[in-house]
Gaussian input, Z-matrix of N, CA and C with variables (Angstrom, degrees):
# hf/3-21g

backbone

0 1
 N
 C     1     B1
 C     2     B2     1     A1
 N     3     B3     2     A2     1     D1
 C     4     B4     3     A3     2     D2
 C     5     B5     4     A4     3     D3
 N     6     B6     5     A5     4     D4
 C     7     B7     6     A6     5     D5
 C     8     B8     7     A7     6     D6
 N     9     B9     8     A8     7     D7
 C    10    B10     9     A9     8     D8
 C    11    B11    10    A10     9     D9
 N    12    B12    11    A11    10    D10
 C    13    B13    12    A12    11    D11
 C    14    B14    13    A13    12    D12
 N    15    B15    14    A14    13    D13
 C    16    B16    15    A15    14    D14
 C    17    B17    16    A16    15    D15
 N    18    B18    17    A17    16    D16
 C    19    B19    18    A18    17    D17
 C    20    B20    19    A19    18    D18
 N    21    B21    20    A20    19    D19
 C    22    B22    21    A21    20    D20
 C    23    B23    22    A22    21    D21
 N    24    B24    23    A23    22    D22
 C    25    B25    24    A24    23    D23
 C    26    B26    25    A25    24    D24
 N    27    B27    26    A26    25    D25
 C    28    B28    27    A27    26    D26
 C    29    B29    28    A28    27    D27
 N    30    B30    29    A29    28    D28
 C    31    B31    30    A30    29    D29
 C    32    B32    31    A31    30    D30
 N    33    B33    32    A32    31    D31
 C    34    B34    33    A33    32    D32
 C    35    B35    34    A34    33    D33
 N    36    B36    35    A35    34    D34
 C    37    B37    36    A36    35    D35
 C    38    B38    37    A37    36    D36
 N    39    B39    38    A38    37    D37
 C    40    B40    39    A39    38    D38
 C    41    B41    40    A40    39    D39
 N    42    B42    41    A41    40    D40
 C    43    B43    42    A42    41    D41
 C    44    B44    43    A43    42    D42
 N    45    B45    44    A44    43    D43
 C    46    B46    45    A45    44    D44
 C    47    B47    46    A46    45    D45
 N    48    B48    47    A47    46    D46
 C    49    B49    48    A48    47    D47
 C    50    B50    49    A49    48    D48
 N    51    B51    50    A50    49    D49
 C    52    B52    51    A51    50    D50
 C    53    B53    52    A52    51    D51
 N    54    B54    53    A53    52    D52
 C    55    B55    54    A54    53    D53
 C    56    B56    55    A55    54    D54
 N    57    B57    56    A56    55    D55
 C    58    B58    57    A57    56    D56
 C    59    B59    58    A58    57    D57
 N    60    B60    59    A59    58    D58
 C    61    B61    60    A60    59    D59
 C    62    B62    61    A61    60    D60
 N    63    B63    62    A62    61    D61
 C    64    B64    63    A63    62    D62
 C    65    B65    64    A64    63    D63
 N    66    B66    65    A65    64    D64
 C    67    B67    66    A66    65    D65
 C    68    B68    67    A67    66    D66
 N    69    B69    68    A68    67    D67
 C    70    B70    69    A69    68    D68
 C    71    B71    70    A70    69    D69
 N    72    B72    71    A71    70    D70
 C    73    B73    72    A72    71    D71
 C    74    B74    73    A73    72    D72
 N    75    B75    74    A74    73    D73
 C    76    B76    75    A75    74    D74
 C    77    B77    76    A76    75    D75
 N    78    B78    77    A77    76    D76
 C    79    B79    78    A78    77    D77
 C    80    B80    79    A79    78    D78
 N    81    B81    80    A80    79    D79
 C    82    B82    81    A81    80    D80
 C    83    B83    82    A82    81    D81
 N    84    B84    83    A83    82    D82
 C    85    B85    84    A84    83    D83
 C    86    B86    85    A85    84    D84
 N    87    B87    86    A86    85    D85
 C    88    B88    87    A87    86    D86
 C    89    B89    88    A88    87    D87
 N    90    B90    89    A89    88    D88
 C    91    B91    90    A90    89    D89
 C    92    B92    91    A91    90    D90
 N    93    B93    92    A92    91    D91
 C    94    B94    93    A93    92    D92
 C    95    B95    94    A94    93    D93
 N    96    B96    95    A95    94    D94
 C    97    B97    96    A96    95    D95
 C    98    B98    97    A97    96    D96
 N    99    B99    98    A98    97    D97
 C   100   B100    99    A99    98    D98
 C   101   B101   100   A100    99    D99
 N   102   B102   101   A101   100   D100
 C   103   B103   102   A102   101   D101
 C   104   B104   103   A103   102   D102
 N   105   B105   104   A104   103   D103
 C   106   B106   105   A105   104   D104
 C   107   B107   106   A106   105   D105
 N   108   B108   107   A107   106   D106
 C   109   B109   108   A108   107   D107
 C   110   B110   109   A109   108   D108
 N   111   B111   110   A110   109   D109
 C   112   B112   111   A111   110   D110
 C   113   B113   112   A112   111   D111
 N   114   B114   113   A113   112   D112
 C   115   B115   114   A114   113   D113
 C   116   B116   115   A115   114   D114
 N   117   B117   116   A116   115   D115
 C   118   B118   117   A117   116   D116
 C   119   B119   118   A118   117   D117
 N   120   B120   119   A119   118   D118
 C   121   B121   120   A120   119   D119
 C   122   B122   121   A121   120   D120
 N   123   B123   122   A122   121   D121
 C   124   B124   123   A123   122   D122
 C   125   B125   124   A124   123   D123
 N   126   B126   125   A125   124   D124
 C   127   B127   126   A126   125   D125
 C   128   B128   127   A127   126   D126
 N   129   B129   128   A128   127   D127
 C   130   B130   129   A129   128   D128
 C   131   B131   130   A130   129   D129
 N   132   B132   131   A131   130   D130
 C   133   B133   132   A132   131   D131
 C   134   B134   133   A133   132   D132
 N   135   B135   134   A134   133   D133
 C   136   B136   135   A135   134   D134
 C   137   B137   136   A136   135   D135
 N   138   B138   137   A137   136   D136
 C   139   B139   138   A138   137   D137
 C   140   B140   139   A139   138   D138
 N   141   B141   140   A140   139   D139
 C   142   B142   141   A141   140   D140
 C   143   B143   142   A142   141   D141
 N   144   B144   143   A143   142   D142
 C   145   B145   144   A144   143   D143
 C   146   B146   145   A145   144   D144
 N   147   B147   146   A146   145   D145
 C   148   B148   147   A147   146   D146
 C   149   B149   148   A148   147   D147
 N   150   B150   149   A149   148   D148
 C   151   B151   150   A150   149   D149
 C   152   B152   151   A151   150   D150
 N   153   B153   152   A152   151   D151
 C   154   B154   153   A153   152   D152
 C   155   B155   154   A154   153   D153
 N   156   B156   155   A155   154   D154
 C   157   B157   156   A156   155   D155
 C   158   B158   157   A157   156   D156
 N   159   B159   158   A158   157   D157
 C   160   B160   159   A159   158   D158
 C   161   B161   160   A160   159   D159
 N   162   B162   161   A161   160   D160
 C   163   B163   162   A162   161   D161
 C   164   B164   163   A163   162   D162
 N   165   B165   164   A164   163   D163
 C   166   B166   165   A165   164   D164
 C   167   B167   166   A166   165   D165
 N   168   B168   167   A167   166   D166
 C   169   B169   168   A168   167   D167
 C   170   B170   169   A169   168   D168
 N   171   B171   170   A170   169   D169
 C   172   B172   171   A171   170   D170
 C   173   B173   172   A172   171   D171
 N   174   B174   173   A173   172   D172
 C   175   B175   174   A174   173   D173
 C   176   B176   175   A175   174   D174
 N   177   B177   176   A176   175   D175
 C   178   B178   177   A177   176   D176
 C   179   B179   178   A178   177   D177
 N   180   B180   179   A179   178   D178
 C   181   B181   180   A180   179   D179
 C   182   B182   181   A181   180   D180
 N   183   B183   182   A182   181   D181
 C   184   B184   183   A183   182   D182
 C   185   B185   184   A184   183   D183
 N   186   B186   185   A185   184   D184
 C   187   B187   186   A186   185   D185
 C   188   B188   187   A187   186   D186
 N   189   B189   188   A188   187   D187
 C   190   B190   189   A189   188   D188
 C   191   B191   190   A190   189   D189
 N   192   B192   191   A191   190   D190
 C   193   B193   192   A192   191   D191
 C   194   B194   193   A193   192   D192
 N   195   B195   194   A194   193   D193
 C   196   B196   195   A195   194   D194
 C   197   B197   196   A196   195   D195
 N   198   B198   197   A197   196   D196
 C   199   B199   198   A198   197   D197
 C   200   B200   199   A199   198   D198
 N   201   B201   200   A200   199   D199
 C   202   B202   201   A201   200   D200
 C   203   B203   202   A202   201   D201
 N   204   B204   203   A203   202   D202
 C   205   B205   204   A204   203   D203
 C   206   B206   205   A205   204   D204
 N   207   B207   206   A206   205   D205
 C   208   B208   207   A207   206   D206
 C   209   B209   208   A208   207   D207
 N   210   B210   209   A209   208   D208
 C   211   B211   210   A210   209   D209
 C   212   B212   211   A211   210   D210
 N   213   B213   212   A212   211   D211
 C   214   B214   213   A213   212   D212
 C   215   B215   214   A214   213   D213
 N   216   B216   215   A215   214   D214
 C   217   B217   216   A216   215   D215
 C   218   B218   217   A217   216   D216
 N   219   B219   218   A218   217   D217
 C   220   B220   219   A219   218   D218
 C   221   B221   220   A220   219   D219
 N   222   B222   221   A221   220   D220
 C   223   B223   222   A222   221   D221
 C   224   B224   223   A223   222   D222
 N   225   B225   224   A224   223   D223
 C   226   B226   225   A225   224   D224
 C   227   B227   226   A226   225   D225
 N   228   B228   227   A227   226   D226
 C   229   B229   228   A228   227   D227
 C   230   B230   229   A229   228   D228
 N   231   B231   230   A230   229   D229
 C   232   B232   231   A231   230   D230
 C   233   B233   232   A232   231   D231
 N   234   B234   233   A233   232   D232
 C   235   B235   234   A234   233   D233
 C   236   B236   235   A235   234   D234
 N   237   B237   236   A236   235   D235
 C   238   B238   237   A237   236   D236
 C   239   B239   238   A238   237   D237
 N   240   B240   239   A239   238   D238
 C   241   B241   240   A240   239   D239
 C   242   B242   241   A241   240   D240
 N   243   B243   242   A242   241   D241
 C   244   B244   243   A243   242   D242
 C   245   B245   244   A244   243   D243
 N   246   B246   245   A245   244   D244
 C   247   B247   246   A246   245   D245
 C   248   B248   247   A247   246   D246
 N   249   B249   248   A248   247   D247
 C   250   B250   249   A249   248   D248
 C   251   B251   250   A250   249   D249
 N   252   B252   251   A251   250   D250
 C   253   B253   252   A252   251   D251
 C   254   B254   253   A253   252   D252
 N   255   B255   254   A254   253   D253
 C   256   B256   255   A255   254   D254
 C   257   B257   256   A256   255   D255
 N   258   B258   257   A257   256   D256
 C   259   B259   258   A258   257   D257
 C   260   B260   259   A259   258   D258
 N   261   B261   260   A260   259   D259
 C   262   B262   261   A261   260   D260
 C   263   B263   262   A262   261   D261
 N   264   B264   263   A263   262   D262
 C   265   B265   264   A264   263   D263
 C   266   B266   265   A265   264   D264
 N   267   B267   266   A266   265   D265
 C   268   B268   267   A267   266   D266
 C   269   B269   268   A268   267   D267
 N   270   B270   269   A269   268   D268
 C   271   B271   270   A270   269   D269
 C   272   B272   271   A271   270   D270
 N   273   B273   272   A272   271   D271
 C   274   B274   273   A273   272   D272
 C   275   B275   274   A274   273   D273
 N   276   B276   275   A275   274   D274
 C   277   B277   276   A276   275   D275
 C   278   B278   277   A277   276   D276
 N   279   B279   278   A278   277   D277
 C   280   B280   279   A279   278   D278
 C   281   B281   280   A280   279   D279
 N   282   B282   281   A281   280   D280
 C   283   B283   282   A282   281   D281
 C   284   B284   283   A283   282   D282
 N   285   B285   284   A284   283   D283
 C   286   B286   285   A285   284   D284
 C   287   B287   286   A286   285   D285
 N   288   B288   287   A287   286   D286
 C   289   B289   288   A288   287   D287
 C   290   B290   289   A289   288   D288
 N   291   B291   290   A290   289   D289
 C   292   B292   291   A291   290   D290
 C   293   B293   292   A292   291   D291
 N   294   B294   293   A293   292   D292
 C   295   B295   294   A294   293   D293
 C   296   B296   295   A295   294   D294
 N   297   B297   296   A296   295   D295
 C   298   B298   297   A297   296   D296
 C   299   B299   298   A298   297   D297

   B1=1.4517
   B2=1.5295
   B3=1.0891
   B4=1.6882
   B5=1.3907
   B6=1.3548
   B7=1.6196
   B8=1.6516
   B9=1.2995
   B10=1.4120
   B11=1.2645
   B12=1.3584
   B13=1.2082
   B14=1.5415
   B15=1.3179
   B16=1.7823
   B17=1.9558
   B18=1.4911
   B19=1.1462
   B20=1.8144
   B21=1.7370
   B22=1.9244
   B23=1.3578
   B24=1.3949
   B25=1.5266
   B26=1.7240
   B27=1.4340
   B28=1.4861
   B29=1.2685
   B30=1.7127
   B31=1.5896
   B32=1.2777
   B33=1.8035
   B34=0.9518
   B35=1.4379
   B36=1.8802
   B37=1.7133
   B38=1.8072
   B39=0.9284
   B40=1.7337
   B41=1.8431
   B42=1.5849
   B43=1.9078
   B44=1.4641
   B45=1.5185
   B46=1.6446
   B47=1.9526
   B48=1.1662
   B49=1.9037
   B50=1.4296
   B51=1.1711
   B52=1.7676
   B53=1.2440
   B54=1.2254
   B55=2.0707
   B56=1.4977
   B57=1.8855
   B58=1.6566
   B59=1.4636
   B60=0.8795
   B61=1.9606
   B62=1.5727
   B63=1.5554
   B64=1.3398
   B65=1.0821
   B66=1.1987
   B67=1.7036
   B68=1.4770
   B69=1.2246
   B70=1.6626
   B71=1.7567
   B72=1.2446
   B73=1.5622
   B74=1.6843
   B75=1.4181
   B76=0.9346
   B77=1.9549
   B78=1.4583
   B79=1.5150
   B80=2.0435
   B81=1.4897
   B82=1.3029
   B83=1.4529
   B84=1.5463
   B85=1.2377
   B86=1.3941
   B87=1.6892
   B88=1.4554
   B89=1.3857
   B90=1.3041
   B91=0.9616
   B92=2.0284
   B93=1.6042
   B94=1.4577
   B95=0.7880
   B96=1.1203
   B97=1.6265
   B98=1.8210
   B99=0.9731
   B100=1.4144
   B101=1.4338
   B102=1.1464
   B103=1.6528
   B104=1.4104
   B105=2.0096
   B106=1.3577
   B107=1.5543
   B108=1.6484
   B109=1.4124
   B110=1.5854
   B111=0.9517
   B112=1.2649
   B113=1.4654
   B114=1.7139
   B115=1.4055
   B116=1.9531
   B117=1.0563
   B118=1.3711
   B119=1.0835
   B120=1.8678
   B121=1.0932
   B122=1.3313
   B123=1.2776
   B124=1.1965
   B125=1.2371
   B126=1.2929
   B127=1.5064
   B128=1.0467
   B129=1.7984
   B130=1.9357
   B131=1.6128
   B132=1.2616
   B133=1.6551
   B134=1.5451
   B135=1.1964
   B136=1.6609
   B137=1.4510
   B138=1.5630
   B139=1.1207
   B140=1.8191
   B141=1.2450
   B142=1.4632
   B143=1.5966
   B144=1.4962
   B145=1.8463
   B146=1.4042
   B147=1.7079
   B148=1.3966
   B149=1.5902
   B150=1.3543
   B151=1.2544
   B152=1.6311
   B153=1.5492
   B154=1.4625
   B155=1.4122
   B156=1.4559
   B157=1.6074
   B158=1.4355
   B159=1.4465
   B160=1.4263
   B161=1.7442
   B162=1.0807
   B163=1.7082
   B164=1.6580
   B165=1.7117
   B166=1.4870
   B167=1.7389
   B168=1.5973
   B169=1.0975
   B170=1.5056
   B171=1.3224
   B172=1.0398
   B173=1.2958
   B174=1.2773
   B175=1.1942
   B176=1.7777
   B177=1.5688
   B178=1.5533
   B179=1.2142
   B180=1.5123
   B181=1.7482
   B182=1.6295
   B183=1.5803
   B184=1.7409
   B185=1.2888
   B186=1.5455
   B187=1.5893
   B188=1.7787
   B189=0.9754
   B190=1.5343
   B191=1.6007
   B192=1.4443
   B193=1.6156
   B194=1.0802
   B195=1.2019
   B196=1.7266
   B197=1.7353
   B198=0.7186
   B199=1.7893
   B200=2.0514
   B201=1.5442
   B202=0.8676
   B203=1.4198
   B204=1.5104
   B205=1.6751
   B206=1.6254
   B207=1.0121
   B208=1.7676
   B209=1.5916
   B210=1.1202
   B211=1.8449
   B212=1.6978
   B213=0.9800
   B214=1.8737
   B215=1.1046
   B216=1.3275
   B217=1.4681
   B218=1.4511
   B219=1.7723
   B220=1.7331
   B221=2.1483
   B222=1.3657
   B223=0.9866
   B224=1.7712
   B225=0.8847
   B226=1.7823
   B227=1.8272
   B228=1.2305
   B229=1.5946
   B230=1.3747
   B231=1.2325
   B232=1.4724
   B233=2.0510
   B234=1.4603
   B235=1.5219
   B236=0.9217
   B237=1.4643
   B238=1.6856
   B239=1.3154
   B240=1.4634
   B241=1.2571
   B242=1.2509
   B243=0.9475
   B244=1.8132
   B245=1.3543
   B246=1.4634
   B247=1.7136
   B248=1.8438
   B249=1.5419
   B250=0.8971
   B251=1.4881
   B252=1.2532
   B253=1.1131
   B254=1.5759
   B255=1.0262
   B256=1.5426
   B257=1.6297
   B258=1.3101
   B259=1.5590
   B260=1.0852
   B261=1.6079
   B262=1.4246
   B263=1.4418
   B264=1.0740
   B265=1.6201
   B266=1.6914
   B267=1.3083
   B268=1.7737
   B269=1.0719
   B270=1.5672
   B271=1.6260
   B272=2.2886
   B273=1.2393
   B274=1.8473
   B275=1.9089
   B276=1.2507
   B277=1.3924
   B278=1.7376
   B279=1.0307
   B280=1.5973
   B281=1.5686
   B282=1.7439
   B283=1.3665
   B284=2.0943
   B285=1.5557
   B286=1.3885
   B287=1.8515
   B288=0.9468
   B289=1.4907
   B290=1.5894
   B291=1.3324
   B292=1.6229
   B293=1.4467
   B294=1.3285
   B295=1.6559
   B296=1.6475
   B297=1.1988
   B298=1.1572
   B299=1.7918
   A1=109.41
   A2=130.34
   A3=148.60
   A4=104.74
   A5=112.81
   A6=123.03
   A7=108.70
   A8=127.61
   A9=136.43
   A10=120.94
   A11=104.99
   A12=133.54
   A13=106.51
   A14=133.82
   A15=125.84
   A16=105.61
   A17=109.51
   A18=116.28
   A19=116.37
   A20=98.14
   A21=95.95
   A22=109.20
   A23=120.59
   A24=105.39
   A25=94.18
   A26=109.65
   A27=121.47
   A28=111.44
   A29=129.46
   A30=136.93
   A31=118.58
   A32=123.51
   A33=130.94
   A34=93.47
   A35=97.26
   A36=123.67
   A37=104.91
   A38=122.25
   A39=109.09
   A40=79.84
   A41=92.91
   A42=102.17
   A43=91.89
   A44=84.88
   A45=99.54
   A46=107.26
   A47=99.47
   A48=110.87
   A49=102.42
   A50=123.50
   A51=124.48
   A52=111.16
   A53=106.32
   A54=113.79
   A55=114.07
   A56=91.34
   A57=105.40
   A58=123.12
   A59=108.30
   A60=121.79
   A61=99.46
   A62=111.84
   A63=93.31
   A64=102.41
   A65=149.33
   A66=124.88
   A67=131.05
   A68=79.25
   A69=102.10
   A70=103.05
   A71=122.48
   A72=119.93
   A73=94.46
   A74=122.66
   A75=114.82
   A76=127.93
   A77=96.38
   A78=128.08
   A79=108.60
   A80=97.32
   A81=106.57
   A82=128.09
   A83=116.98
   A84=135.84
   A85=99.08
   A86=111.70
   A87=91.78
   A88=102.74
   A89=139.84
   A90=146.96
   A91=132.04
   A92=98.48
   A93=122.28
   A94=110.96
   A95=141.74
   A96=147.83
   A97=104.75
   A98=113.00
   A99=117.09
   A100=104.58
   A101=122.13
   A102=124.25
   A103=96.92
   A104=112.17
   A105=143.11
   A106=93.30
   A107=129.39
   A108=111.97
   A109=103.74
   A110=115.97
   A111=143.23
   A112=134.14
   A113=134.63
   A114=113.51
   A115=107.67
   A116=112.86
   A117=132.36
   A118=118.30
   A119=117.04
   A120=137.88
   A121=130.23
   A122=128.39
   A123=112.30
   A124=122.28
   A125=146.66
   A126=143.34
   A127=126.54
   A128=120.54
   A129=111.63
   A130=95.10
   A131=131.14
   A132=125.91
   A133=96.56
   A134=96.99
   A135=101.65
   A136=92.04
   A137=111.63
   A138=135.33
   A139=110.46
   A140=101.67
   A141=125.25
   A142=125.26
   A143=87.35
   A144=82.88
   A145=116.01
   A146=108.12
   A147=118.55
   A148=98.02
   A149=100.36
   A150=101.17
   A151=135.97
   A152=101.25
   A153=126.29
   A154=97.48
   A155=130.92
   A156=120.92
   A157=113.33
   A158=115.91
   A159=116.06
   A160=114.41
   A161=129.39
   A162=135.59
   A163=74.00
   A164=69.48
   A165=91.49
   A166=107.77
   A167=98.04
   A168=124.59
   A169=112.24
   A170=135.07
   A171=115.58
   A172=141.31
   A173=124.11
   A174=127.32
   A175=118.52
   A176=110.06
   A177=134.52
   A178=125.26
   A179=106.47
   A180=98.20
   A181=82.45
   A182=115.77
   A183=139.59
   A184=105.67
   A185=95.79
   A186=124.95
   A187=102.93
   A188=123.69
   A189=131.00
   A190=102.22
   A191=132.56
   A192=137.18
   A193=112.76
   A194=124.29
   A195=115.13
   A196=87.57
   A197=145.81
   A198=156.98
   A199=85.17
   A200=104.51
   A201=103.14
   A202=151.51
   A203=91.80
   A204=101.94
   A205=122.07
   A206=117.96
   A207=130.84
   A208=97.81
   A209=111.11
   A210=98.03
   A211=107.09
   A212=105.68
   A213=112.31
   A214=112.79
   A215=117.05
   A216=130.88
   A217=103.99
   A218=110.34
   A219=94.96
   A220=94.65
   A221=128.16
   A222=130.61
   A223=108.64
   A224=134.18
   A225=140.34
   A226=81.24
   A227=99.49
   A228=113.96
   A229=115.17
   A230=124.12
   A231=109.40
   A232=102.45
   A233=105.83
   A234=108.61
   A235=103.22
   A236=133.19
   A237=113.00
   A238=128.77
   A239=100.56
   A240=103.00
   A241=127.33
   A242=120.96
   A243=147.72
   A244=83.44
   A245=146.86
   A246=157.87
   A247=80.89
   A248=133.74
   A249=104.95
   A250=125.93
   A251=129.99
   A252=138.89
   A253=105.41
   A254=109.31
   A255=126.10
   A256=88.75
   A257=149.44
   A258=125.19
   A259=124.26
   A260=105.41
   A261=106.97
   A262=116.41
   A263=116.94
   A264=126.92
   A265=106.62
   A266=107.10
   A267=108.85
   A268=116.34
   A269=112.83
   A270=123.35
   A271=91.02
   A272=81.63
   A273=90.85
   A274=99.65
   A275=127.29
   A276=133.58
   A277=108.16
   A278=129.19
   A279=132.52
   A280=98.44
   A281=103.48
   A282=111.05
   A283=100.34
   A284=112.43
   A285=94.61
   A286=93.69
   A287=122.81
   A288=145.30
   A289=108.97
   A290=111.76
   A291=109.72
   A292=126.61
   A293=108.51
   A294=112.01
   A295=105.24
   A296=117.29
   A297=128.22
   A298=102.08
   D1=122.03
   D2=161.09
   D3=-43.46
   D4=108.32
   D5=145.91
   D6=-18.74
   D7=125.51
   D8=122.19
   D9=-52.52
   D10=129.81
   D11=-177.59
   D12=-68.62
   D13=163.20
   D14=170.03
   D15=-73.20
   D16=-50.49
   D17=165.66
   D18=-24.84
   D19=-63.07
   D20=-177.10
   D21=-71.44
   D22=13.61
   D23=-162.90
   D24=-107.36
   D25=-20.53
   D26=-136.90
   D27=-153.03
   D28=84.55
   D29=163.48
   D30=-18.83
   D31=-56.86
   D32=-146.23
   D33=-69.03
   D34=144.11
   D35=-174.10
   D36=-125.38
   D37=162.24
   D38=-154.85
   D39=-141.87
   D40=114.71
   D41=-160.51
   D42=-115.23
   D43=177.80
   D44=-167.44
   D45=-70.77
   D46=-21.16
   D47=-175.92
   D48=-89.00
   D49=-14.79
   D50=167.44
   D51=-78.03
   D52=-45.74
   D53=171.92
   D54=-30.34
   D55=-77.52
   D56=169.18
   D57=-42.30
   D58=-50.13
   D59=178.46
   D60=-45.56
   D61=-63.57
   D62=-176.68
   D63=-81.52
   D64=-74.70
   D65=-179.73
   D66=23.31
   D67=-77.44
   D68=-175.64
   D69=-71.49
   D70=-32.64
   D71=-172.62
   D72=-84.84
   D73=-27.91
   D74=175.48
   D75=-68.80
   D76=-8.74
   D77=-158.88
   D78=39.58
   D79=56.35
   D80=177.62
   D81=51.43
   D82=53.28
   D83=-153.36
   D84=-137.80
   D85=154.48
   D86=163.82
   D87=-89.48
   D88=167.01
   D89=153.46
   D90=-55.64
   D91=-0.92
   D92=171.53
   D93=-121.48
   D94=-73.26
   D95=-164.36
   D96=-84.31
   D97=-64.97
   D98=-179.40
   D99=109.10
   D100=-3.75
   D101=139.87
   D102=-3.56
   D103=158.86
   D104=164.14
   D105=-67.17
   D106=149.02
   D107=147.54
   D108=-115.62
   D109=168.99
   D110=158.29
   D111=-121.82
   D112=148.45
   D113=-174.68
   D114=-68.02
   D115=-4.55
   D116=175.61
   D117=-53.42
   D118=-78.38
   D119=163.97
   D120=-76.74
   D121=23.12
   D122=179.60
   D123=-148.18
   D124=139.90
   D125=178.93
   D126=-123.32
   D127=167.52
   D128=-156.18
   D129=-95.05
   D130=151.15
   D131=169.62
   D132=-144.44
   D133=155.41
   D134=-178.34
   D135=-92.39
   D136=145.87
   D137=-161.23
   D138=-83.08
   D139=-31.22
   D140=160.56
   D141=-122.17
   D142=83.31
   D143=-164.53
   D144=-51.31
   D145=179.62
   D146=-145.33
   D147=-90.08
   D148=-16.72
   D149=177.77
   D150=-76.03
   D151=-18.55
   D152=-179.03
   D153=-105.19
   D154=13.62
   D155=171.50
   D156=102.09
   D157=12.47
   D158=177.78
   D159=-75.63
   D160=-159.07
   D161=-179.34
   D162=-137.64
   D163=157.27
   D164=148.53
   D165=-126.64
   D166=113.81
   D167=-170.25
   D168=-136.31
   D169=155.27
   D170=148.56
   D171=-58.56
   D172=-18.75
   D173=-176.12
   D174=-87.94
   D175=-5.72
   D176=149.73
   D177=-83.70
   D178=-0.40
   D179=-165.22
   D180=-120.06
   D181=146.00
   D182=157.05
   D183=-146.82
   D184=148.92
   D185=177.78
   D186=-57.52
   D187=176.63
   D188=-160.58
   D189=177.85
   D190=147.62
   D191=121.92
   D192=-5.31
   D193=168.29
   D194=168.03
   D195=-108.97
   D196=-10.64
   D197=-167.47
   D198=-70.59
   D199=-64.97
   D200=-177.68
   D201=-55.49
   D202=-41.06
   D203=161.68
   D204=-64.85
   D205=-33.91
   D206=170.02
   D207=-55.27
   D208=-60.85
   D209=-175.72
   D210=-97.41
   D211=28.68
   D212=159.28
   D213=-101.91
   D214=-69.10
   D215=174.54
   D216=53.86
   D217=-111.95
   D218=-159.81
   D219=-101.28
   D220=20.18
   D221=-168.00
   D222=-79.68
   D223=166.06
   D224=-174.70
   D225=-105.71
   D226=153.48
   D227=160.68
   D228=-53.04
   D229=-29.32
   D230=-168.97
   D231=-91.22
   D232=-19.26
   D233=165.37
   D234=-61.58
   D235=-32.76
   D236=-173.21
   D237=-87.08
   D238=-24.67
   D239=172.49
   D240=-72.78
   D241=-31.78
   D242=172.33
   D243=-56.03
   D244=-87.61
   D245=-128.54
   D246=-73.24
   D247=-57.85
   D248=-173.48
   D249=-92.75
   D250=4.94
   D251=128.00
   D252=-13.27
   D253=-102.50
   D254=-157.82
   D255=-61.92
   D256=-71.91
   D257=162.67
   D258=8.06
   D259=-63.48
   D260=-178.86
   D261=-77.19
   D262=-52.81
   D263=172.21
   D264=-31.32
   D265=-53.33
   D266=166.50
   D267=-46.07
   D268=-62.27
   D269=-150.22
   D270=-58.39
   D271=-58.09
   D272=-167.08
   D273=-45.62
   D274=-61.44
   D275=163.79
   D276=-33.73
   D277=-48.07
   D278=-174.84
   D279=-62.39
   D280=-59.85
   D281=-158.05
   D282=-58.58
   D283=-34.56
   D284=-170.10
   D285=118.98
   D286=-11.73
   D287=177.25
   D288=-71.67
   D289=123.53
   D290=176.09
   D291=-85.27
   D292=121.40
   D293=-166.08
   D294=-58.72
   D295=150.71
   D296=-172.84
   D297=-104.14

């Protein structure tokens, strides 16, 4: 039997008036960093990707950096924070800087 696609499983289409919606609910933030957004800089990612069991729904999908979605990819928020956690924990150890 052939894999289903997420598409055959799932109507929902992610439009140009959903963007704005969160935008504005987002009050032009990313939803990680808290960065400025712009329609420029920024793109929608499901917050629990589809690959770890998320929907694609609106209520899984927020605006982001585009910096951010590239090193999110298929990770949960709390993977990322942890990865840069210890990033930083390195960087300060490299620099000669005492970990806190």
């Amino acid at each position: 039997m052939a894999k289903r696609s997420i598409k055959d499983k799932q109507d929902y289409t992610f439009k140009a008036k959903d963007f704005y919606e969160l935008l504005e609910r987002q009050e032009e933030r990313c939803a990680l960093t808290g960065r400025q957004l712009t329609p420029e800089n920024c793109t929608a990612i499901h917050r629990t990707p589809l690959r770890r069991g998320g929907t694609h729904d609106l209520s899984n999908i927020c605006l982001v950096v585009e910096e951010i979605a590239q090193l999110k990819r298929s990770l949960l928020d709390e993977e990322l924070y942890s990865l840069c956690e210890d990033l930083l924990a390195h960087r300060f150890v490299e620099c000669g800087k005492p970990k806190e």
